[in-house]
DRENDO-1510 file (C-alpha; in Angstrom, 1 decimal, always signed):
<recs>
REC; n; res; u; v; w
REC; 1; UNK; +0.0; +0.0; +0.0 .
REC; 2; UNK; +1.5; +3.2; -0.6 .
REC; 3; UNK; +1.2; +6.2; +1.1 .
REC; 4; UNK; -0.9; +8.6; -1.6 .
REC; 5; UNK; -4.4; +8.0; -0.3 .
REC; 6; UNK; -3.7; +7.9; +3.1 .
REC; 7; UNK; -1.7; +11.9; +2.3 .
REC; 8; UNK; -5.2; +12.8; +0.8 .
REC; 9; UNK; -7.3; +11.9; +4.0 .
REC; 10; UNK; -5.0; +15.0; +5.7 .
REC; 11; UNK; -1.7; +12.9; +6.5 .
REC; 12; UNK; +1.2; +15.0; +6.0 .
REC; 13; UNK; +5.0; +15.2; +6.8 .
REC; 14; UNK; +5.1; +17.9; +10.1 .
REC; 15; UNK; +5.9; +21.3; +9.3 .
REC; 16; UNK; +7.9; +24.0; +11.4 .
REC; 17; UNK; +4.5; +26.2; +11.4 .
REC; 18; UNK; +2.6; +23.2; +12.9 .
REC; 19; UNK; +4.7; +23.7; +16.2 .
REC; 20; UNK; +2.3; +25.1; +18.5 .
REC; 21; UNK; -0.6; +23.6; +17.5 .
REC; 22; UNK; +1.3; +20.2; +17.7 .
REC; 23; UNK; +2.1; +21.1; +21.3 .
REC; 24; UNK; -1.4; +21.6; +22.2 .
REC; 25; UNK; -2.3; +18.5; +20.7 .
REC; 26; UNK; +0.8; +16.4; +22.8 .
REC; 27; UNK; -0.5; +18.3; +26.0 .
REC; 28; UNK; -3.9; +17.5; +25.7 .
REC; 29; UNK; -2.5; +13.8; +24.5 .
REC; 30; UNK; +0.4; +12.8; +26.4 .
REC; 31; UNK; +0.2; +15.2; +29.2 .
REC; 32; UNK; +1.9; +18.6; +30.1 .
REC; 33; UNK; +5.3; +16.7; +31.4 .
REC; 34; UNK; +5.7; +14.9; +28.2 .
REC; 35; UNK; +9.5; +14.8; +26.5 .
REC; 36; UNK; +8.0; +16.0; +23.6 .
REC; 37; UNK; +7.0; +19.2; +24.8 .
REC; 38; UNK; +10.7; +19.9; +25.5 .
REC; 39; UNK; +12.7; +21.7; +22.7 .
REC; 40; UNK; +15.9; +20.4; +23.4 .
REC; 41; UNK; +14.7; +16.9; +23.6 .
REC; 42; UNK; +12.3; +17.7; +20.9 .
REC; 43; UNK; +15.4; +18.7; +18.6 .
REC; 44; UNK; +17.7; +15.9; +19.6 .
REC; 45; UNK; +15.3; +13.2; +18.7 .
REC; 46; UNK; +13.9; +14.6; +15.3 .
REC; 47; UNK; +16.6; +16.9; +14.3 .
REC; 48; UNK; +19.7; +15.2; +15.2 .
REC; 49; UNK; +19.6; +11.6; +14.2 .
REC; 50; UNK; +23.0; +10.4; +12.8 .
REC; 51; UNK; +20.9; +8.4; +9.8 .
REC; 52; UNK; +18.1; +10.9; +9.2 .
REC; 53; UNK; +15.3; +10.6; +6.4 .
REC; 54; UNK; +16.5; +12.5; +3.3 .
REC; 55; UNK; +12.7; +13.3; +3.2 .
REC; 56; UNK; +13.0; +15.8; +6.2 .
REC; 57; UNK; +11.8; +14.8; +9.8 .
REC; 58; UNK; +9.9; +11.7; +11.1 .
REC; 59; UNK; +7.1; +13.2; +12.4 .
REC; 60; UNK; +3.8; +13.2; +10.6 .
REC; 61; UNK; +0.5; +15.0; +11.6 .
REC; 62; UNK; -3.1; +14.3; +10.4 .
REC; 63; UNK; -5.4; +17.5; +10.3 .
REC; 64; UNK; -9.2; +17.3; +10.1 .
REC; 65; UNK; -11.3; +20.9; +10.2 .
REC; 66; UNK; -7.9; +22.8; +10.2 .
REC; 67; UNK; -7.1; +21.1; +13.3 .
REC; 68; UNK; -4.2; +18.4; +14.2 .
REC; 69; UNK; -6.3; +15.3; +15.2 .
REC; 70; UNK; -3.5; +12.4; +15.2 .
REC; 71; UNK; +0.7; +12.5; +15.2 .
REC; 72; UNK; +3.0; +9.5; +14.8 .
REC; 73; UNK; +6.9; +9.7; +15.0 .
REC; 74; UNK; +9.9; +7.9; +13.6 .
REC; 75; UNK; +13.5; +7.7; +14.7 .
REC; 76; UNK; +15.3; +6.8; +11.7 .
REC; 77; UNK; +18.6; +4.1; +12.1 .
REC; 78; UNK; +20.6; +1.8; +9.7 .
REC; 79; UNK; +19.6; -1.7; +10.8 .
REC; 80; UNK; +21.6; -5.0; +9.5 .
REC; 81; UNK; +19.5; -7.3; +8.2 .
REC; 82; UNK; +21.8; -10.3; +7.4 .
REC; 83; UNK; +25.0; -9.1; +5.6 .
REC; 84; UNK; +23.4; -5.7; +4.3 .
REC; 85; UNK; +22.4; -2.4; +5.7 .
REC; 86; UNK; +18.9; -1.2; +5.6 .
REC; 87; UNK; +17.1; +2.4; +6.0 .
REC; 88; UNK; +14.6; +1.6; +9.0 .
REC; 89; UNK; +12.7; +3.7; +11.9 .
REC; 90; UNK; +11.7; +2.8; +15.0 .
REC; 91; UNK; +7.9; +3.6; +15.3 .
REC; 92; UNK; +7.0; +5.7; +18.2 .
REC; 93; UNK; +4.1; +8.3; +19.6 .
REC; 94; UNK; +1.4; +7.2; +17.7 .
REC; 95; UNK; -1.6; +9.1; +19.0 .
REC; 96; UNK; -4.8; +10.2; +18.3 .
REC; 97; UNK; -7.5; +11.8; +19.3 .
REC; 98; UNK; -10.3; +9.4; +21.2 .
REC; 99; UNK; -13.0; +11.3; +18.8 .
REC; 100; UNK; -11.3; +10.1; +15.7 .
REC; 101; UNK; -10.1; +6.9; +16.3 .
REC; 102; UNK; -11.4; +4.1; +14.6 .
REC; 103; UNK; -11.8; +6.6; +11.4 .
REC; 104; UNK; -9.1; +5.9; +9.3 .
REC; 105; UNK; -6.7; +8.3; +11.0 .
REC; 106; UNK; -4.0; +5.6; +12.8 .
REC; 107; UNK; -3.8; +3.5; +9.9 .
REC; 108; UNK; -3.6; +6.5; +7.6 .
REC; 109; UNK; -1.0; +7.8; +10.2 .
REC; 110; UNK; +1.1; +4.3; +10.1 .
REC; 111; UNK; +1.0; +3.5; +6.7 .
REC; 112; UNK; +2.8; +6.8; +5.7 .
REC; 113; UNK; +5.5; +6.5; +8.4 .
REC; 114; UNK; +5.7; +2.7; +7.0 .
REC; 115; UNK; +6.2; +3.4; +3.4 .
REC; 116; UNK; +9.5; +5.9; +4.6 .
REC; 117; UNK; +11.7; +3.1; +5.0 .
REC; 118; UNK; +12.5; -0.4; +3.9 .
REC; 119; UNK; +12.2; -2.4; +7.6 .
REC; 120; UNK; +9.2; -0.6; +10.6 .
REC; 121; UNK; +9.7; -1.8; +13.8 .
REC; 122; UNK; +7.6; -0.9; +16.7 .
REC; 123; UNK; +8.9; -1.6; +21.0 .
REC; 124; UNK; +6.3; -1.5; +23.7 .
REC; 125; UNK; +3.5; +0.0; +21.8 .
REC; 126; UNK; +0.1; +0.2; +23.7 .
REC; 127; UNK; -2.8; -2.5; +23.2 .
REC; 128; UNK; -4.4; -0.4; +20.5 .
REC; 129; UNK; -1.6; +0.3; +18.6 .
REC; 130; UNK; -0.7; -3.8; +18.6 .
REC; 131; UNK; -4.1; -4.4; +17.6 .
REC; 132; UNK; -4.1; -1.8; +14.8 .
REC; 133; UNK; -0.4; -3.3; +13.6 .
REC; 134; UNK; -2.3; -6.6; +13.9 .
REC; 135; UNK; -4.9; -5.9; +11.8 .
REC; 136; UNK; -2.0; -4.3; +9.4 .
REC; 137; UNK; -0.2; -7.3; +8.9 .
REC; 138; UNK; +2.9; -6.1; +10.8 .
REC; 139; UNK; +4.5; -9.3; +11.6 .
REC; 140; UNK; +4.4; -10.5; +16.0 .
REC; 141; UNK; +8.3; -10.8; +17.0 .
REC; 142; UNK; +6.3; -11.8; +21.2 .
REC; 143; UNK; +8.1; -10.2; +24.4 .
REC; 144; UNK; +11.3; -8.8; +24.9 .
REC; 145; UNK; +12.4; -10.3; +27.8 .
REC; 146; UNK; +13.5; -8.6; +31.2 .
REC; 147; UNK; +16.9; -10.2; +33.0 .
REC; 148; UNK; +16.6; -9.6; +36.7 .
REC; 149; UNK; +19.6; -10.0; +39.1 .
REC; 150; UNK; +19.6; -9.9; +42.3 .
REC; 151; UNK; +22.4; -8.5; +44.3 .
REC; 152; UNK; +20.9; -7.5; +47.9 .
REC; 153; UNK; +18.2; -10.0; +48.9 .
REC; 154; UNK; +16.3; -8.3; +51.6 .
REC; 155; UNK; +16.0; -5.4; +49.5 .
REC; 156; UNK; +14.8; -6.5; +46.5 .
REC; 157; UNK; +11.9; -8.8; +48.5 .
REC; 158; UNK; +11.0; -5.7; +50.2 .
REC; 159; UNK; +10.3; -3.8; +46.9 .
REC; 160; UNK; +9.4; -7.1; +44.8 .
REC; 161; UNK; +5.9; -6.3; +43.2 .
REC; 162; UNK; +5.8; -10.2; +42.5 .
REC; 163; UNK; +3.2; -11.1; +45.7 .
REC; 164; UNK; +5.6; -13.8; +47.0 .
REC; 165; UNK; +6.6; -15.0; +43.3 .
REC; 166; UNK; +10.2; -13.6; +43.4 .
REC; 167; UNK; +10.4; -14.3; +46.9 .
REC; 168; UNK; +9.9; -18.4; +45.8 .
REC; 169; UNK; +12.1; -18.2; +42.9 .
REC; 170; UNK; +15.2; -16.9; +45.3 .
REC; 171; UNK; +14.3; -19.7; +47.9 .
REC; 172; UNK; +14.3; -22.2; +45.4 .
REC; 173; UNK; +17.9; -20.7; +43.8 .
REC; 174; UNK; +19.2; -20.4; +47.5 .
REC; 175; UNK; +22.1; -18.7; +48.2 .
REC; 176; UNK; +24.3; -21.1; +47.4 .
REC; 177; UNK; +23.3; -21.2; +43.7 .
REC; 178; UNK; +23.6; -17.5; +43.7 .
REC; 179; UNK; +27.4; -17.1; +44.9 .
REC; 180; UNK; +28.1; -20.0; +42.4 .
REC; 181; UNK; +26.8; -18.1; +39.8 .
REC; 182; UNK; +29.0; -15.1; +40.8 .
REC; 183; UNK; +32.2; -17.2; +41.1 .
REC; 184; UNK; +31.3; -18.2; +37.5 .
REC; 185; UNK; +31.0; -15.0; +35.9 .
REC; 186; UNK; +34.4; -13.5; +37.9 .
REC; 187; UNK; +36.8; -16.6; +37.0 .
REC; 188; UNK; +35.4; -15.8; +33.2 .
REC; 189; UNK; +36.1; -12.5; +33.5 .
REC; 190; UNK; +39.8; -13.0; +35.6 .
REC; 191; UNK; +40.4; -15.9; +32.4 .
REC; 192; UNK; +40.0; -13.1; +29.6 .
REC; 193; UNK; +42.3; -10.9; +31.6 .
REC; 194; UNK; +38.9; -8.5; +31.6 .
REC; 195; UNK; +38.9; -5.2; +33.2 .
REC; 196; UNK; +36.0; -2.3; +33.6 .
REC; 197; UNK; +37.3; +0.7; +32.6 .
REC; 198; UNK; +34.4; +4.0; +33.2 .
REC; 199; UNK; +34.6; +6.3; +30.3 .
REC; 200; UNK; +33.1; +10.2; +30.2 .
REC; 201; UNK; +32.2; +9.7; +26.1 .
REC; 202; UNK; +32.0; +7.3; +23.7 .
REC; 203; UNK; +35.0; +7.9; +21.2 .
REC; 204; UNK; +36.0; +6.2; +17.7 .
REC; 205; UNK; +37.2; +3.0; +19.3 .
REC; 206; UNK; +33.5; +2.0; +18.8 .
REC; 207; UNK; +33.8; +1.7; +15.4 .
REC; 208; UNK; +35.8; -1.4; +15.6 .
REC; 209; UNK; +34.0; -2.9; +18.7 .
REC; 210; UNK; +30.6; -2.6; +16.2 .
REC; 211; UNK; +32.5; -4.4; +13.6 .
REC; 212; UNK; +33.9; -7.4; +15.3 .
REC; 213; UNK; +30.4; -7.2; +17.4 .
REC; 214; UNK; +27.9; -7.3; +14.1 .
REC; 215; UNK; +28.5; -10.4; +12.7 .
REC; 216; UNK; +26.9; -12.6; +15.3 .
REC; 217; UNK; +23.3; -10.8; +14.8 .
REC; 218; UNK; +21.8; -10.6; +12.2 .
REC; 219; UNK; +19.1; -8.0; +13.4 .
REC; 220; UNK; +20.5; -5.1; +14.9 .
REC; 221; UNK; +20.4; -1.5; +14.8 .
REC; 222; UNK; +23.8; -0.1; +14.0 .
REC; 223; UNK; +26.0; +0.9; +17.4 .
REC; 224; UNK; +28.9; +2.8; +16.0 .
REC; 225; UNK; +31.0; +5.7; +17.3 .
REC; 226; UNK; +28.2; +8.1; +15.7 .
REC; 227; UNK; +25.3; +6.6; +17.3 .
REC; 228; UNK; +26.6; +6.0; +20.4 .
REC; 229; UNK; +27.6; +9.4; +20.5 .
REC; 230; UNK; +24.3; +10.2; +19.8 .
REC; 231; UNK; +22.4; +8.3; +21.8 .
REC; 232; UNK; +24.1; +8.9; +25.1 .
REC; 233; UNK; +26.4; +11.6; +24.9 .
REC; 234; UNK; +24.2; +14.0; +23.0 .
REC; 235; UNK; +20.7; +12.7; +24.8 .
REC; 236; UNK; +20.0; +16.2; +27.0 .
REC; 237; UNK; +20.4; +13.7; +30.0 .
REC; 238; UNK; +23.5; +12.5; +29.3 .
REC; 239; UNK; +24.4; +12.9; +33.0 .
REC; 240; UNK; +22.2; +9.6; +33.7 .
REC; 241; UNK; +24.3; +7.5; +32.0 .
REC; 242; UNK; +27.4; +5.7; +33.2 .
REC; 243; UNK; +29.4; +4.6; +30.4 .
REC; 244; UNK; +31.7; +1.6; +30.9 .
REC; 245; UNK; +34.6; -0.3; +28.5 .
REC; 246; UNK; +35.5; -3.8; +29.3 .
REC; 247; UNK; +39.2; -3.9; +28.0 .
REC; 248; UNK; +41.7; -6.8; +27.5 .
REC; 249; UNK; +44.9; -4.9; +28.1 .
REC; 250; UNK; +44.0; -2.0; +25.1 .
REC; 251; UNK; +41.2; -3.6; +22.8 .
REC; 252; UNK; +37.8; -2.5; +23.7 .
REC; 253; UNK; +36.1; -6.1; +24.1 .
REC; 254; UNK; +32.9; -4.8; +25.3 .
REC; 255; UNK; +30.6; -2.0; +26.6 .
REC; 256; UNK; +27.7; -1.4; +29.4 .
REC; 257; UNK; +26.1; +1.6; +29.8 .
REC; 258; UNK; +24.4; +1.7; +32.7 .
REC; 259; UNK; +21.7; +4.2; +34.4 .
REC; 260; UNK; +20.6; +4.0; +38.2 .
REC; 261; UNK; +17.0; +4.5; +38.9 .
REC; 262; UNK; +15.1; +4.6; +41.8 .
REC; 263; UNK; +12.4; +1.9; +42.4 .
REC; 264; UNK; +10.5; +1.9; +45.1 .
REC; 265; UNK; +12.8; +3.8; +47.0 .
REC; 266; UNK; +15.6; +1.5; +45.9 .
REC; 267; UNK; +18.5; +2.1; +44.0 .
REC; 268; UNK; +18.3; -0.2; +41.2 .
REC; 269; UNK; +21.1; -0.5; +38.5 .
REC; 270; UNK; +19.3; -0.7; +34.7 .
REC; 271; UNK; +21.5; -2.0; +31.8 .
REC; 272; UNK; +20.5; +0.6; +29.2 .
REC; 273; UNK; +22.8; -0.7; +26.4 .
REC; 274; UNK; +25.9; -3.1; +25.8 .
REC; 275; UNK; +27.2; -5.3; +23.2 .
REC; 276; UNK; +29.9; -7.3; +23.3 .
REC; 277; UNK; +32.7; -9.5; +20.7 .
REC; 278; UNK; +31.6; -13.4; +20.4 .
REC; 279; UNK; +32.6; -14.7; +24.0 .
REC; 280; UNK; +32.8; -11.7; +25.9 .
REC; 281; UNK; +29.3; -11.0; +27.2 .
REC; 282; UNK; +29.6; -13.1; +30.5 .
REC; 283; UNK; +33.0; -11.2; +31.4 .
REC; 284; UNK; +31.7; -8.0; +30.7 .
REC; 285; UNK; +28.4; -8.5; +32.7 .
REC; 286; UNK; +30.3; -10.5; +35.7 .
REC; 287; UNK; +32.1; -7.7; +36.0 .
REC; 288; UNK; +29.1; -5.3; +36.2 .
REC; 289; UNK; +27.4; -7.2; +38.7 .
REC; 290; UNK; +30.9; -6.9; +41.3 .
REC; 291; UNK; +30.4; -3.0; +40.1 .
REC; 292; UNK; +26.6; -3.1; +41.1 .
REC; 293; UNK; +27.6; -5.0; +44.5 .
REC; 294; UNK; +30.2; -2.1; +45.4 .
REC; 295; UNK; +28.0; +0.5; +44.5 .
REC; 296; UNK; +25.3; -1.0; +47.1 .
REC; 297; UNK; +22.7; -1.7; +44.3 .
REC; 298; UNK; +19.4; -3.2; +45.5 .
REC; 299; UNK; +19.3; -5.0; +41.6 .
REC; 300; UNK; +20.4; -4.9; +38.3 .
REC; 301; UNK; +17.7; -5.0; +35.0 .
REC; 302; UNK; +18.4; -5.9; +31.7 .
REC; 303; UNK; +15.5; -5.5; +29.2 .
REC; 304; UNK; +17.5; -7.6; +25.5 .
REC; 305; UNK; +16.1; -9.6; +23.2 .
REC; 306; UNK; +19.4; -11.3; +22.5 .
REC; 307; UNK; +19.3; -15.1; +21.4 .
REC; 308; UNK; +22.9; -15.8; +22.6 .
REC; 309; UNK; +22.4; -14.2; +26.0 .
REC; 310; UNK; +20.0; -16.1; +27.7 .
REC; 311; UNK; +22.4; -18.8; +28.8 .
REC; 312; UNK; +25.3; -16.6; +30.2 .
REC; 313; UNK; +23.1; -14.5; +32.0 .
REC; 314; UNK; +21.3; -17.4; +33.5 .
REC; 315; UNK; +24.6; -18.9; +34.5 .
REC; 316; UNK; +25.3; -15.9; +36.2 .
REC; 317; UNK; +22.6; -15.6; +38.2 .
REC; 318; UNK; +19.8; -13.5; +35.8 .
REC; 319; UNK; +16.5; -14.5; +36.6 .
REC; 320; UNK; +14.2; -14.4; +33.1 .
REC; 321; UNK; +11.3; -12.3; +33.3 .
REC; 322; UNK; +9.0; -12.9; +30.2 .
REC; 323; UNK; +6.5; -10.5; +31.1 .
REC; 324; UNK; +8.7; -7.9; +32.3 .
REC; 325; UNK; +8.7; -6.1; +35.7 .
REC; 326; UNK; +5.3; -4.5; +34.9 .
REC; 327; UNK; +3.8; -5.4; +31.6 .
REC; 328; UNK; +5.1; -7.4; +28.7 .
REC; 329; UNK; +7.0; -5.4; +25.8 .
REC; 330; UNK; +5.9; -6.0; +22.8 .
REC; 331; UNK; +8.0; -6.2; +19.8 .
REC; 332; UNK; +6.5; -6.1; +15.9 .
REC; 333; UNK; +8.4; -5.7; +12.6 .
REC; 334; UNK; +6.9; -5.0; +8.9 .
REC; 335; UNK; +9.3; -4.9; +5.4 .
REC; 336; UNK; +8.4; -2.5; +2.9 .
REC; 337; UNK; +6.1; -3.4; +0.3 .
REC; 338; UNK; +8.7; -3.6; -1.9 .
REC; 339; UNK; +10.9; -5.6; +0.2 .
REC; 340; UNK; +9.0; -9.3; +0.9 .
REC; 341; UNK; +12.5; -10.9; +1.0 .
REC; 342; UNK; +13.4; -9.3; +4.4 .
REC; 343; UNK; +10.3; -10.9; +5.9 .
REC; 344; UNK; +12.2; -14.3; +7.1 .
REC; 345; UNK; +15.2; -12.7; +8.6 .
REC; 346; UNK; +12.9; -10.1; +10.3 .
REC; 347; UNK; +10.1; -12.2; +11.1 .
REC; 348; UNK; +12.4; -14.3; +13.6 .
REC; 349; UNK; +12.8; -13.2; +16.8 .
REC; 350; UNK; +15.8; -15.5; +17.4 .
REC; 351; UNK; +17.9; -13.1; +14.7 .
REC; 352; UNK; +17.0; -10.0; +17.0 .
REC; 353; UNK; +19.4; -8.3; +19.1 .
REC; 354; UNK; +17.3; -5.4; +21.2 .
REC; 355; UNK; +18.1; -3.8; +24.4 .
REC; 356; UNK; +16.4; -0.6; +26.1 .
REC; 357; UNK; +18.6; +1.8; +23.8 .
REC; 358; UNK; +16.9; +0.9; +20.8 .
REC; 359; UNK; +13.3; +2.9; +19.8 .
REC; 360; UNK; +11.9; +5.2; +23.0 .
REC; 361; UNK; +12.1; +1.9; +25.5 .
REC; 362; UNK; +14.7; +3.2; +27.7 .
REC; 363; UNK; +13.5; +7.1; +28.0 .
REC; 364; UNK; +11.3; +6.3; +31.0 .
REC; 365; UNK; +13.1; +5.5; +34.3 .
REC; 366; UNK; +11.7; +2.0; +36.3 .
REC; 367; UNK; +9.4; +4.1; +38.2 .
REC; 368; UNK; +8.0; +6.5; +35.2 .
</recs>
């Protein structure tokens, strides 16, 4: 389907003019403490991608009666797909107003942010917007999984909003089970000769880390020097991010960047982004969980969709949280229309390689 019909229903590519009525529209919408009321956020996120749309910005209105009834947003990135770069966007803020929903206006919305790139993919939408990308034929990638580990009992069973549930799973681990799994991550990460190194800014170094990383997904949203940079340097709360190298004497081997949020008046560690060379993803997260133990962490949460980590995190320790600490996060993909051929490689959850850096996921702290 292309996107010429739905541009004639009032669909259009968001104009500088459009400004204030767009804010009245995301305050009525999304509430007056939205992000996307803002400016400097505002501008880092739609001005100041490193891949942008040739087109212009990803942001497209729909105006009824002169009025702006309906938004929807795109971050633009350069995803692999198998050996080969594609132009994709992360779909994101799709709203509309409750009088003209089920009118044509979210689907018009969608398809026209669909047909700007060859791969769509959508993180923890809201129950209508799954249902509409249903209904779409956006293809169902399930849950991204949240890792949970432990690292001061009492205090995460004090917080726990599991009713007993994480409470049972620690008895049944035992404590025992728990410092094995410690003594198994360090002695991988003393056998590498692994060290954590805290960095202020991401530098060029990341270039080659990306490279050797890449070839063991074969879904993944490019994490070079530039988007890095980007994403956590540039973010206007760059602050909230600890940025941390795992070296083997002077090769970058890994990173972790890592935010501390409060949840329930705990200080809880949340992996916002790493990625690691084949073999070094237990070193560089035993070595984050001795960091989270000095730093007196309650916890440390890892939202990734990452085929190859299940196993090393569960060795160390991670407990698996399909459903996530609150709600499930939803994960859906669609190819262009005029790329069908993506379809298997995309369609495959197992080829995906997600953490909270990618889309909006990790904007919002635990307790937001």
């Amino acid at each position: 389907m292309t996107a010429m019909p739905w541009l004639q229903r009032g669909v259009e590519r968001f104009m500088s003019e459009d400004r204030v009525a767009l804010e009245s529209f995301q305050r009525d919408h999304f509430g007056a403490d939205s992000s996307l009321l803002d400016d400097t956020h505002f501008n880092w996120l739609f001005e100041e991608p490193p891949t942008p749309d040739p087109e212009g910005m990803q942001l497209w209105v729909c105006k009824r009666n002169g009025g702006i009834v309906g938004q929807q947003a795109g971050i633009p990135f350069a995803l692999k797909v198998g050996q080969r770069m594609r132009r994709a966007s992360w779909a994101v803020d799709l709203m509309v107003a409750p009088e003209w929903r089920l009118r044509g206006v979210g689907p018009g919305l969608s398809e026209t942010h669909a047909a700007a790139s060859e791969v769509s993919v959508s993180l923890s939408m809201t129950d209508a917007a799954y249902k509409s990308y249903k209904r779409a034929g956006w293809l169902d990638l399930g849950n991204i999984p949240t890792y949970l580990r432990v690292i001061d009992p009492p205090r995460c069973l004090r917080v726990s909003p599991y009713d007993g549930g994480l409470a049972r799973l620690m008895a049944r681990l035992g404590k025992p089970a728990m410092s094995a799994a410690s003594l198994v991550g360090h002695a991988a990460a003393r056998t590498f000769g692994a060290r954590l190194v805290e960095v202020d800014r991401f530098d060029e170094r990341m270039d080659g880390l990306w490279e050797a990383a890449a070839p063991q997904h074969l879904c993944a949203a490019r994490r070079d020097h530039a988007y890095l940079q980007w994403r956590f340097d540039k973010i206007p709360n760059a602050a909230r991010h600890r940025r941390f190298l795992v070296m083997r004497r002077d090769t970058v081997m890994a990173y972790v960047v890592l935010r501390v949020d409060r949840w329930r008046g705990e200080s809880v560690g949340v992996v916002c982004d790493y990625l690691a060379r084949p073999g070094w993803l237990m070193p560089a997260f035993a070595l984050l969980v001795e960091r989270a133990r000095r730093d007196r962490l309650a916890a440390l949460v890892c939202r990734t969709l990452n085929a190859q980590a299940a196993r090393p995190l569960s060795m160390m320790g991670f407990l698996c949280l399909k459903n996530g600490l609150r709600q499930p996060t939803r994960m859906m993909a669609r190819p262009a229309a005029d790329r069908p051929e993506l379809t298997p490689l995309i369609g495959d959850p197992k080829n995906w390689f997600v953490t909270a850096a990618d889309s909006d996921m990790g904007f919002k702290d635990l307790g937001g």
